[in-house]
Backbone as CSV, one residue per row, in Angstrom:
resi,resn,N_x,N_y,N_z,CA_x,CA_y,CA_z,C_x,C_y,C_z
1,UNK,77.740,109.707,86.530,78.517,110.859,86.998,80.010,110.573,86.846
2,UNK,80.693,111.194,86.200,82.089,111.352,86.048,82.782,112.164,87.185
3,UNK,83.581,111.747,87.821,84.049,112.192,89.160,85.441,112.891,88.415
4,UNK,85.587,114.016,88.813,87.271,114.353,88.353,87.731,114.998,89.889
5,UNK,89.170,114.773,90.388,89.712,115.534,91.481,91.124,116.387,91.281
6,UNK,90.912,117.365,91.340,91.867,118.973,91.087,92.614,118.913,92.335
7,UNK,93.815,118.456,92.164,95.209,118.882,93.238,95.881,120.295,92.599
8,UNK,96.248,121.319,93.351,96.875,122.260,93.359,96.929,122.757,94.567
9,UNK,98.169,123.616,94.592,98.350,123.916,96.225,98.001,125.778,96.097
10,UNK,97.767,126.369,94.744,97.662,127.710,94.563,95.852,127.789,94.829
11,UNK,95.372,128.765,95.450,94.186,128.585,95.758,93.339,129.675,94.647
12,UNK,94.387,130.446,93.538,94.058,131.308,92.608,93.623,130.300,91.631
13,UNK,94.413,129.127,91.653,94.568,128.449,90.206,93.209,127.350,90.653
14,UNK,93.342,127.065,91.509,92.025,126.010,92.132,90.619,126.467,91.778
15,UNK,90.470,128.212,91.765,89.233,128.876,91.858,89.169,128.898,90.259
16,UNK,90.194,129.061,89.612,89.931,129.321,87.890,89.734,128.043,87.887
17,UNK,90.249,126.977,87.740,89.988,125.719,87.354,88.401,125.054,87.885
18,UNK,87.595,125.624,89.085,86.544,125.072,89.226,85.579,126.006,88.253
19,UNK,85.959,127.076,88.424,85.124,127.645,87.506,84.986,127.225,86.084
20,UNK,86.184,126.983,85.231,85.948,126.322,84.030,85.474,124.867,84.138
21,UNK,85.405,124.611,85.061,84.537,123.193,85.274,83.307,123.467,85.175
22,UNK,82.470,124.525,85.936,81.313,124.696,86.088,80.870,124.996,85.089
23,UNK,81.519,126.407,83.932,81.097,126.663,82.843,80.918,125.401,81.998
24,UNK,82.200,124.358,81.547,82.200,123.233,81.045,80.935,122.200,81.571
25,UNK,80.360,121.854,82.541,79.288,121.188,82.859,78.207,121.855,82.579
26,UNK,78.107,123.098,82.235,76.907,123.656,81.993,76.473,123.369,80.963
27,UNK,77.800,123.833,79.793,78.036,123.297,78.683,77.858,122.310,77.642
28,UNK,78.173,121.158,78.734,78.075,120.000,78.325,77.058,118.743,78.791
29,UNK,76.016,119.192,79.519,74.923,118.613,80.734,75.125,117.189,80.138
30,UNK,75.245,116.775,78.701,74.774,115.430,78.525,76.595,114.328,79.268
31,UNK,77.360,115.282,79.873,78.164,114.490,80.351,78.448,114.843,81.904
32,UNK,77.217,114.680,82.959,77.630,115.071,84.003,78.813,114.563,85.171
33,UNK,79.498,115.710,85.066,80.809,115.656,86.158,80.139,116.520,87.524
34,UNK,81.480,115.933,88.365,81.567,116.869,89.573,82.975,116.919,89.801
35,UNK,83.577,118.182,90.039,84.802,118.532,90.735,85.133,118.566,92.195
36,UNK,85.905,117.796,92.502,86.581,117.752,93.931,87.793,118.153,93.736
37,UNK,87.701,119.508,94.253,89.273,120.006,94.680,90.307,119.690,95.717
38,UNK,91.419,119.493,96.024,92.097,119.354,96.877,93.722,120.400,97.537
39,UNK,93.908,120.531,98.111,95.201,122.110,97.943,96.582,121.099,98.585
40,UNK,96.306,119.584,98.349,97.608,119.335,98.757,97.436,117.419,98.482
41,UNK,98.791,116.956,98.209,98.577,115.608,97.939,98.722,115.016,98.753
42,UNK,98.781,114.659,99.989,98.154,114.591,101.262,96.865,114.436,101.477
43,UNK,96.359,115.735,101.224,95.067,115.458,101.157,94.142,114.633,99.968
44,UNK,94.754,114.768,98.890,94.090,114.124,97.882,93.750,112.581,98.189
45,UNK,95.532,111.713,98.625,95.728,111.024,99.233,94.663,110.260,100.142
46,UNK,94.332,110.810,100.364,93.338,110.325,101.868,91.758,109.736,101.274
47,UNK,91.528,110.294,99.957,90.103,110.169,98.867,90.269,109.487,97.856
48,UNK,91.410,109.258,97.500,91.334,108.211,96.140,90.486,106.890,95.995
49,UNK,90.288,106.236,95.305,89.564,105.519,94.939,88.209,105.440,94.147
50,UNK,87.872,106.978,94.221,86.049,107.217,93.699,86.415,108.250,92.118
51,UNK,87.584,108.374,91.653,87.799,109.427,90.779,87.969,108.633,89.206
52,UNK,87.463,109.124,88.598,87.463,108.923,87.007,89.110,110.117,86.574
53,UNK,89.342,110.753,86.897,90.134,111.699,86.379,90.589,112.554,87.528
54,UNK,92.007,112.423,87.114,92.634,113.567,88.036,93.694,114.696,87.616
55,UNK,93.501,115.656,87.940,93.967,116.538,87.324,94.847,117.214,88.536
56,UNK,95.939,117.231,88.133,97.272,117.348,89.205,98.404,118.296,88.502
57,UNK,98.486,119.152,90.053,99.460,120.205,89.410,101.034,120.157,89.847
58,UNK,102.164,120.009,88.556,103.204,119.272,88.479,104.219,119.537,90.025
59,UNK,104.018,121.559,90.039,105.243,121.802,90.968,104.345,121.931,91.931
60,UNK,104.253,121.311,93.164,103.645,121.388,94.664,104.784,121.125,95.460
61,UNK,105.305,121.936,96.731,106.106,121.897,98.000,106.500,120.397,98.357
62,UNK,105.209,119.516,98.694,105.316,118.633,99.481,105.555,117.216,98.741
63,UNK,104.605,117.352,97.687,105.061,116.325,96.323,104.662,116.657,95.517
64,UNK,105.742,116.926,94.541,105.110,116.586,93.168,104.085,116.403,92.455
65,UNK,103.765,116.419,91.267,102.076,115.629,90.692,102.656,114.362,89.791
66,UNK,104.087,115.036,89.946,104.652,113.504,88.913,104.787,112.316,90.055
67,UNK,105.232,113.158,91.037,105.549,111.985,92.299,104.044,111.279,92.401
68,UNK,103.383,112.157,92.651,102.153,111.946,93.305,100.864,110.916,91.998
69,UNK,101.389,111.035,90.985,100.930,110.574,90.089,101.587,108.726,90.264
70,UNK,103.244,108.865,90.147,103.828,107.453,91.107,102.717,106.520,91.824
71,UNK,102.594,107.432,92.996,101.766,106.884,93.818,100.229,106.460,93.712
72,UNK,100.087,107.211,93.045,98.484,106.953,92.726,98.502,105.534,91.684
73,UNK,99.449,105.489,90.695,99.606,104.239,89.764,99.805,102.928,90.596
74,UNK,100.925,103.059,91.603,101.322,102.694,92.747,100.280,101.424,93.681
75,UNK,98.793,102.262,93.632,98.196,101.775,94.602,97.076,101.061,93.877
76,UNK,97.537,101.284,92.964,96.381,100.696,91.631,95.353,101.774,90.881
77,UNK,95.330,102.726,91.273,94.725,103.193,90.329,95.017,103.490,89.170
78,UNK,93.814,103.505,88.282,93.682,103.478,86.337,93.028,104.163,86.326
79,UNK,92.628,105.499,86.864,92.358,106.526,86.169,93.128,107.309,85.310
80,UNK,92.417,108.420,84.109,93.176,108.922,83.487,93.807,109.781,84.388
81,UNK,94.870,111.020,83.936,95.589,111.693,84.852,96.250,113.083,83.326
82,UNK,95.630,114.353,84.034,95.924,115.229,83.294,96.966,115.959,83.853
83,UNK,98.559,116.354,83.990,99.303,117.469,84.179,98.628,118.856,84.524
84,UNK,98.986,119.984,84.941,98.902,121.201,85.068,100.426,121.459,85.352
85,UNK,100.916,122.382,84.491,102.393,122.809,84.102,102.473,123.854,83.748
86,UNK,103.546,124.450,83.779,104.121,126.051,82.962,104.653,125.425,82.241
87,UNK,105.436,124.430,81.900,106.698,124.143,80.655,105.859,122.395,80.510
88,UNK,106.503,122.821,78.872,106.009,121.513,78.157,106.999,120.410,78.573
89,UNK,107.980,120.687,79.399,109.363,119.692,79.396,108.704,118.510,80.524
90,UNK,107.795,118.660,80.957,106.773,117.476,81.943,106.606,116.447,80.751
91,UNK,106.688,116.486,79.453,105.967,115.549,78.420,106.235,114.373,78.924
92,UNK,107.860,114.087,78.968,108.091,112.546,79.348,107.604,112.213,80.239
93,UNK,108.317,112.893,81.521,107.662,112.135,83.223,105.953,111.341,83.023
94,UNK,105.070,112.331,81.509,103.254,112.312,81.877,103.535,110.567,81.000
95,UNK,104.557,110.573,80.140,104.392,109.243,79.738,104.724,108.285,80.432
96,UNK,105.759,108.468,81.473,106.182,107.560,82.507,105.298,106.690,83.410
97,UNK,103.975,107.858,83.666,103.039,107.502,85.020,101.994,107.160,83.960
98,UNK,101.801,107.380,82.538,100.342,107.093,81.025,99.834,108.097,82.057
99,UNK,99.809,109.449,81.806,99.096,110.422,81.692,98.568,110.907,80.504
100,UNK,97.570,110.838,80.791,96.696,111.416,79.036,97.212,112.885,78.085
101,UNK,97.912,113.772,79.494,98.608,114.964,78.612,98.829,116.063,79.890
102,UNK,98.361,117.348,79.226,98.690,118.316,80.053,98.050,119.837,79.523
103,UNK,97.733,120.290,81.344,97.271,121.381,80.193,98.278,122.744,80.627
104,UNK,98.854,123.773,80.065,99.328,124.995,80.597,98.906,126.111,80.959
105,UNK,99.333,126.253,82.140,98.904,127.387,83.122,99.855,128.480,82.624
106,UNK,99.009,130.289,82.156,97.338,129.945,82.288,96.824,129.107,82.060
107,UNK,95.624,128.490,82.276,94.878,127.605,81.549,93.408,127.710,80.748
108,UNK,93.887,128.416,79.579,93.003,128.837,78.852,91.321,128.029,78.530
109,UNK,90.163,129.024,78.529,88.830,127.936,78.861,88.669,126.781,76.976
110,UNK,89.570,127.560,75.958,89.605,126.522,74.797,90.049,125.245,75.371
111,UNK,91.469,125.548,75.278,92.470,124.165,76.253,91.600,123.118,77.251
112,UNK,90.833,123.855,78.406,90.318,122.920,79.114,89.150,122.507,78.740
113,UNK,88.373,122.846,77.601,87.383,122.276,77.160,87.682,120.956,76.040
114,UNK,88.705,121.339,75.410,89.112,120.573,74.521,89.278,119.456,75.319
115,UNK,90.835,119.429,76.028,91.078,118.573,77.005,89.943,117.380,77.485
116,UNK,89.230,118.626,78.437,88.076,117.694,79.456,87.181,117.141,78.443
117,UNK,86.665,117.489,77.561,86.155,116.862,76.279,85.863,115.576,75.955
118,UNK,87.626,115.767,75.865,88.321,114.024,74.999,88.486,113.204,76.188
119,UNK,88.602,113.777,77.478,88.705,112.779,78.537,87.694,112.202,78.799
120,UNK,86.533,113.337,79.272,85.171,112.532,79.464,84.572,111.646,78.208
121,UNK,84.643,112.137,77.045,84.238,111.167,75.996,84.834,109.759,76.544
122,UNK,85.935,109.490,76.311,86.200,108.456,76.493,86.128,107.650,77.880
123,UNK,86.042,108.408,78.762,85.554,107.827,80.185,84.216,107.251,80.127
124,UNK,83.135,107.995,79.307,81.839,107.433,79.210,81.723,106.100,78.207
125,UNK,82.913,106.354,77.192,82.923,105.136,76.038,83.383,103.595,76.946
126,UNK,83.862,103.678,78.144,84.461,102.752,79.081,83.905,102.528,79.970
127,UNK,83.060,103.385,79.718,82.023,102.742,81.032,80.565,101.969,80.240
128,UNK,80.814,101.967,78.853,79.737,100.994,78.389,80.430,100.301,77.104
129,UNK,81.357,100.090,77.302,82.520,99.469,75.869,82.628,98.270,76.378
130,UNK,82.314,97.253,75.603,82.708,95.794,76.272,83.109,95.056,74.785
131,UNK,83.804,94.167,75.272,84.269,92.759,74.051,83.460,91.503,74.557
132,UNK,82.748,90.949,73.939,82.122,89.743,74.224,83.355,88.977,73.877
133,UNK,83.415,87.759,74.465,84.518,86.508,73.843,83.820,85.358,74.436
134,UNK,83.603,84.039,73.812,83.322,82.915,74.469,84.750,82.096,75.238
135,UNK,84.153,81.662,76.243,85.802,81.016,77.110,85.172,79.749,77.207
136,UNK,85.824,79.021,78.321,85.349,77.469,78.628,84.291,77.551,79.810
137,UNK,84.115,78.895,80.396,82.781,79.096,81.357,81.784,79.329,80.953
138,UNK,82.012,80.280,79.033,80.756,80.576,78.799,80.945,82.255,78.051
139,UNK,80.267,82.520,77.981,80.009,84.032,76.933,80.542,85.122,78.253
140,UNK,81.466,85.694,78.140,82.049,87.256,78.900,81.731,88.032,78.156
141,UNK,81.339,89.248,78.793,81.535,90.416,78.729,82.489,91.352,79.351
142,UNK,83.456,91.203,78.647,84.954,92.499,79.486,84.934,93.997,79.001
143,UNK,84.517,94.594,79.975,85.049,96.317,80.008,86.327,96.385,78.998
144,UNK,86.365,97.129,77.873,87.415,97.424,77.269,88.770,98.264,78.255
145,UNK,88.482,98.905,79.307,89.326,99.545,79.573,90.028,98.662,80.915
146,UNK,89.232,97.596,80.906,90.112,96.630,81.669,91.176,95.677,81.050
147,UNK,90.983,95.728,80.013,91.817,94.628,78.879,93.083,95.535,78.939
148,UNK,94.447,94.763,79.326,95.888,95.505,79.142,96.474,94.893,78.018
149,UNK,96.504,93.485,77.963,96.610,93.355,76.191,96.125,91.931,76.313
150,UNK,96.349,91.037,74.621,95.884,89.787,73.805,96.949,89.168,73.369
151,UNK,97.370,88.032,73.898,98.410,87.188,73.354,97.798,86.062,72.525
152,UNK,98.333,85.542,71.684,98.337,84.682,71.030,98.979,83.475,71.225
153,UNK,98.663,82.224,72.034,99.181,81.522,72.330,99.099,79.857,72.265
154,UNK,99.644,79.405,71.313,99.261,78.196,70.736,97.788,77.709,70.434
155,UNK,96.864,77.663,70.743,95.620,77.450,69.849,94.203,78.702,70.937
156,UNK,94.621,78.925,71.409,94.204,79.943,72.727,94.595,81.437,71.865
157,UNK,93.738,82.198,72.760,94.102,83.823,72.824,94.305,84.004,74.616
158,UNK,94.821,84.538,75.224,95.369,84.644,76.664,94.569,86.337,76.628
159,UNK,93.618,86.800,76.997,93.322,88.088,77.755,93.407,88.402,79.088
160,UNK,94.624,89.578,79.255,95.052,90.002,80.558,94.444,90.927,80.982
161,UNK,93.626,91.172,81.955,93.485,92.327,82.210,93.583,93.031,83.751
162,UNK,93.691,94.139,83.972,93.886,95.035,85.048,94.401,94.657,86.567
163,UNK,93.266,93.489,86.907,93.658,92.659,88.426,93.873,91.641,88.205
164,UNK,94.971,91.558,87.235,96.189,90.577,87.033,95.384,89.188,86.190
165,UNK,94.101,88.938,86.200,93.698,87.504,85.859,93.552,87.487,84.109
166,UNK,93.424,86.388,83.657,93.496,86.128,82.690,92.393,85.319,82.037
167,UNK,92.000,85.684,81.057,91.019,84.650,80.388,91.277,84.194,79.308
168,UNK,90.911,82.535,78.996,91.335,82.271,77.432,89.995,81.990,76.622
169,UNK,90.125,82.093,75.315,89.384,82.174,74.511,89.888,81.742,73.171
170,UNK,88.918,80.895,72.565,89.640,80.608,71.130,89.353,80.991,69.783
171,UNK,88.618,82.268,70.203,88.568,83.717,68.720,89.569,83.792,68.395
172,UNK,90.085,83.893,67.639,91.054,84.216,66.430,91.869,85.474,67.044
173,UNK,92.992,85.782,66.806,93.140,87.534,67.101,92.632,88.379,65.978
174,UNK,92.415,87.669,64.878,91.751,89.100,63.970,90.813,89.348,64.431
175,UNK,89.838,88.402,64.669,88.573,88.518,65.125,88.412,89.414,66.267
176,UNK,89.218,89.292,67.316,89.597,90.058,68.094,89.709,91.225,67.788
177,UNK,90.634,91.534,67.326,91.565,93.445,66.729,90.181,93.475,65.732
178,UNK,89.280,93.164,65.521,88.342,93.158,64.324,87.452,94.411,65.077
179,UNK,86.737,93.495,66.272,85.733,93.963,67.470,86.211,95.057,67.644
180,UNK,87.338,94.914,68.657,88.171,96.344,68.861,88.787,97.612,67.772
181,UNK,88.207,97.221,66.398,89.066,98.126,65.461,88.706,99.908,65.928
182,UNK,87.505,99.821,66.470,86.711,101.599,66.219,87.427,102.209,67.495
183,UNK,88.340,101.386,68.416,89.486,102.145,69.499,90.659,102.108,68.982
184,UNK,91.251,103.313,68.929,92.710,103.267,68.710,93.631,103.113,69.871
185,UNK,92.998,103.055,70.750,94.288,102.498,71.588,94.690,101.441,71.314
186,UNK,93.539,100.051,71.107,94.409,99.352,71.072,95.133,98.716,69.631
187,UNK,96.145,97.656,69.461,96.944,98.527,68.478,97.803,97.179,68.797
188,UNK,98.084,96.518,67.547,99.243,95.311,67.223,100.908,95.750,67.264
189,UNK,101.655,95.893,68.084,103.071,95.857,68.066,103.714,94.485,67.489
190,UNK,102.832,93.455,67.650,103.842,92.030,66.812,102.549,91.410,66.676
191,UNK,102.191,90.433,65.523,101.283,89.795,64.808,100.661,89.053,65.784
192,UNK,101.506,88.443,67.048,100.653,87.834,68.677,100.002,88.039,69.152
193,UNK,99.976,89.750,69.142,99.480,90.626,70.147,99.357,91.514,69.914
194,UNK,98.042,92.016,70.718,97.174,92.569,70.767,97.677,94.069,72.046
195,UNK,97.671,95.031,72.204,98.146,95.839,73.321,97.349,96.990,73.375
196,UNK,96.917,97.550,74.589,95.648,98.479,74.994,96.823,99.682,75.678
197,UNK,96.972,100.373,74.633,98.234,101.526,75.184,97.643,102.268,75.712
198,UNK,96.548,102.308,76.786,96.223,103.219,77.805,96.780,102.036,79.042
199,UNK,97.551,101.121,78.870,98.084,100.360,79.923,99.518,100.755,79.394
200,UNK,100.385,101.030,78.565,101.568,100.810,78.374,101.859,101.708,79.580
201,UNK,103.343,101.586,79.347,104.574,102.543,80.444,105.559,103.022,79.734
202,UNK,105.828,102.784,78.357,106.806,102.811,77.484,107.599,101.919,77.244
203,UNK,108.689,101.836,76.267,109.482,101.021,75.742,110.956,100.925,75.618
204,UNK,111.142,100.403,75.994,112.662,99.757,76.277,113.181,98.678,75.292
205,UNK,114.225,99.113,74.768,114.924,98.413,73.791,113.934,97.896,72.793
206,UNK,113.731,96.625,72.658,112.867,95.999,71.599,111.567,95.743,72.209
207,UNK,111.148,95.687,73.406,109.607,95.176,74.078,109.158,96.736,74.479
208,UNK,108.198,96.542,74.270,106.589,97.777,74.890,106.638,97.057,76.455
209,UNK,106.503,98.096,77.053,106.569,97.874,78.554,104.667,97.818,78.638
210,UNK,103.994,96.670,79.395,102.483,97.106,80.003,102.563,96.959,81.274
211,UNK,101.334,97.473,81.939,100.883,97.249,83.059,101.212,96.302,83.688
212,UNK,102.078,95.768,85.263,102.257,95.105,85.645,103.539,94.007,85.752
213,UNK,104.377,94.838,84.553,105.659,94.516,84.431,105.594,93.675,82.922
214,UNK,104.714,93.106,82.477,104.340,92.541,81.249,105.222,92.980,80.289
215,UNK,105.729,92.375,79.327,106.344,92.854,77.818,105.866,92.606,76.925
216,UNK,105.905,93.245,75.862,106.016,92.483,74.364,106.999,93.019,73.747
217,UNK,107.306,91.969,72.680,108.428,92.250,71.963,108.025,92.641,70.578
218,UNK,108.940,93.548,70.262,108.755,94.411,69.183,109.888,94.123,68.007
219,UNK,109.648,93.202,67.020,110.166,92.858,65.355,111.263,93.907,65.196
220,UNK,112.092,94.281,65.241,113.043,94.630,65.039,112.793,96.042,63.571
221,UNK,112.111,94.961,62.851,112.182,95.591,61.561,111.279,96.408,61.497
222,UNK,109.843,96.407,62.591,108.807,97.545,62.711,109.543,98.298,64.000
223,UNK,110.299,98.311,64.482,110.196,98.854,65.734,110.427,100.484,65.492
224,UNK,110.765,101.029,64.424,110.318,102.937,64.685,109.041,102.871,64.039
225,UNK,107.852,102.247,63.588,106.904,102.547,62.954,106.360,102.112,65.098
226,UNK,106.553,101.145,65.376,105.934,101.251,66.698,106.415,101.996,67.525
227,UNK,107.575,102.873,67.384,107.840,103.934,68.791,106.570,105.166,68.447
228,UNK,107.036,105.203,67.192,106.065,106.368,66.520,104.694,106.769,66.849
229,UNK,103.982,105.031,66.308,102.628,105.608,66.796,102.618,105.576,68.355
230,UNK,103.763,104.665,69.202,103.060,104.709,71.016,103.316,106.066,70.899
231,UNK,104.163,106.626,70.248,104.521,108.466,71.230,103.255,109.375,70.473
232,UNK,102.930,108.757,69.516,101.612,109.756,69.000,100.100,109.468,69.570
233,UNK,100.128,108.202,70.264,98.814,107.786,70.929,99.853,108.897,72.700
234,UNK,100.865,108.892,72.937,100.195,109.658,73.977,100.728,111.065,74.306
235,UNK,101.257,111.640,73.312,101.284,113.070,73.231,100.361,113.493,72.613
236,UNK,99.538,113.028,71.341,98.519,113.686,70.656,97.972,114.951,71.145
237,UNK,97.913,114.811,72.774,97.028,116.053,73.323,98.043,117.138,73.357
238,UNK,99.823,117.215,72.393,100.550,118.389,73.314,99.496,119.164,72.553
């Protein structure tokens, strides 16, 4: 079951949006969701932790969805996170918090099918996507969507992922980026490393910002071929 939770404080826009949920699950049975609505981030607040996807609407009274999106990154959560907006000018803030995109209100039932689509696809691809690697304990199996990136580090590969720990392994990085080739997220910014841009935050000067304050540094001489594709891995959905 794919859990998604709907913040909006309009109780017009709450009722269209469950409804294209319902049509969409009918739709789509081989990917069952459930919608939990909420009419305030406060309240949303109070339930986090059980959600695959949240879908948050930008202008609310009390906070924000960009604020509220802050917070939710804030407390650790890695779920995806979809906008609800009138104006496309939210693009940056959704890259600030790695929001997957946005959809505009109205919110047409193409748009949210498309959308919810590509989200749940890939929510289900992460919930059975793993990288085997041998370490010095023995054969792992890591969730791809826990991996934030792959360093390369003197005869070692260093894998970071999500709750901060690290594992080493002495696969190769091709071998590595090999396994992982059929995801495009993740994605070489410097020949070291390895980076899972559903963790980035964006980029500053010459380093890709990840999860957790982490950098990598970005070659000077690729660095607009790498702004390029991070801004096309996460606008793709305007």
């Amino acid at each position: 079951m794919i859990e998604i939770a709907l913040c909006d404080d309009n109780a017009e826009d709450i009722e269209t949006i469950g409804a294209l949920a319902e049509r969409f699950a009918a739709e789509h049975s081989e990917f069952p969701i459930r919608l939990s609505a909420f009419a305030s981030a406060a309240e949303l607040l109070e339930h986090i932790g059980s959600f695959d996807l949240y879908i948050l609407d930008v202008l609310m009274p009390e906070m924000s969805g960009i604020k509220l999106a802050e917070v939710l990154r804030s407390r650790g959560e890695h779920a995806e996170i979809v906008f609800l907006t009138v104006s496309r000018d939210y693009a940056v803030d959704a890259f600030s918090v790695r929001a997957s995109g946005y959809l505009l209100k109205p919110v047409r039932k193409e748009q949210f099918d498309e959308t919810v689509l590509w989200e749940v696809q890939k929510l289900a691809r992460e919930k059975t996507d793993v990288l085997a690697v041998k370490t010095k304990d023995g054969l792992r199996r890591i969730p791809l969507h826990k991996i934030v990136m792959i360093e390369s580090f003197n005869h070692t590969r260093e894998i970071t992922l999500t709750d901060n720990s690290v594992l080493e392994t002495s696969a190769t990085l091709t071998e590595l980026f090999e396994q992982l080739g059929g995801h495009e997220n993740f994605y070489m910014p410097h020949r070291a490393y390895i980076a899972n841009l559903d963790h980035s935050v964006g980029i500053v000067r010459y380093d890709l910002l990840m999860l957790g304050d982490r950098r990598i540094p970005i070659p000077k001489n690729q660095f607009a071929a790498v702004q390029e594709f991070v801004r096309e891995h996460f606008f793709k959905r305007k």
